[in-house]
C-alpha positions in Angstrom: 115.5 48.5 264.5 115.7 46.0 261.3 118.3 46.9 258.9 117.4 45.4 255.5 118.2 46.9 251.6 115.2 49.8 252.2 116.6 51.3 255.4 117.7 54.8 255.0 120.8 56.5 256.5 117.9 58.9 258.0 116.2 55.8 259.5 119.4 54.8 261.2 120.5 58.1 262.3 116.7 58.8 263.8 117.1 55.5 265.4 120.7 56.1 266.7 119.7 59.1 268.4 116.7 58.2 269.9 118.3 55.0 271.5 121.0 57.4 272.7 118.4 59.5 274.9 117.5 55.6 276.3 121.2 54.8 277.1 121.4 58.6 278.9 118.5 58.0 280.7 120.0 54.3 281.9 123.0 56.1 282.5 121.7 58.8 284.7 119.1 56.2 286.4 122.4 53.7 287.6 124.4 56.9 288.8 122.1 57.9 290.7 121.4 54.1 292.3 125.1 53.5 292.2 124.8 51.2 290.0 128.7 50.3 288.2 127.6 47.8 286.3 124.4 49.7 284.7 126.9 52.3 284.6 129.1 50.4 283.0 126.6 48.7 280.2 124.8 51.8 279.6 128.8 53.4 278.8 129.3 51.0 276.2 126.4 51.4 274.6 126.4 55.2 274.4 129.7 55.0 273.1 128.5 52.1 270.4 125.5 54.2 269.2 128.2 57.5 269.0 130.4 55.0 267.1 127.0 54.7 264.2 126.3 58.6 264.2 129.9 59.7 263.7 129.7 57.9 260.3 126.6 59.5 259.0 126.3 63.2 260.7 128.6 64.7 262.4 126.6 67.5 263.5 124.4 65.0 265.5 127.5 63.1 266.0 129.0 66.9 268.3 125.9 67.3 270.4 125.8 63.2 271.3 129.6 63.4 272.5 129.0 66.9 274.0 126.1 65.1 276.2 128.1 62.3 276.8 131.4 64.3 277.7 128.9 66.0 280.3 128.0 63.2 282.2 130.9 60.6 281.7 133.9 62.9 281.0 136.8 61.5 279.0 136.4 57.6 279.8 136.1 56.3 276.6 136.5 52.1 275.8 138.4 53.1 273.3 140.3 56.6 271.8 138.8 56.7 269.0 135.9 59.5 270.4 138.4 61.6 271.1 139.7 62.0 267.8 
């Protein structure tokens, strides 16, 4: 998704979530190959797009880390999702 001055914090969200459902589905798709290192990329990125919803709804921002805390349990990168 561009960014420019007429992007909405809707747009983003909308975005944001929908390329979280991508990064589950590469997540799932390497577990199931055994796949660390798609694991591993498709990890960071969850936990980059979480990072973008936390600052603009943090209902959406609950069920994301709910979905991720399902399938990856408390591995972050960083602490800062468990706060």
């Amino acid at each position: 998704m561009a960014i420019n001055e007429n992007t909405t914090l809707e747009a983003i969200l909308a975005a944001s979530i929908q390329d979280a459902g991508i990064y589950f589905n590469d997540w799932d798709r390497a577990e199931a190959a055994s796949d660390e290192f798609g694991k591993t990329k498709a990890h960071g990125q969850i936990d980059a797009t979480l990072r973008i919803v936390r600052r603009i709804d943090a209902d959406s921002f609950d069920m994301l880390r709910a979905d991720r805390l399902a399938r990856l349990g408390n591995d972050n990168w960083t602490d800062d999702l468990d706060e």
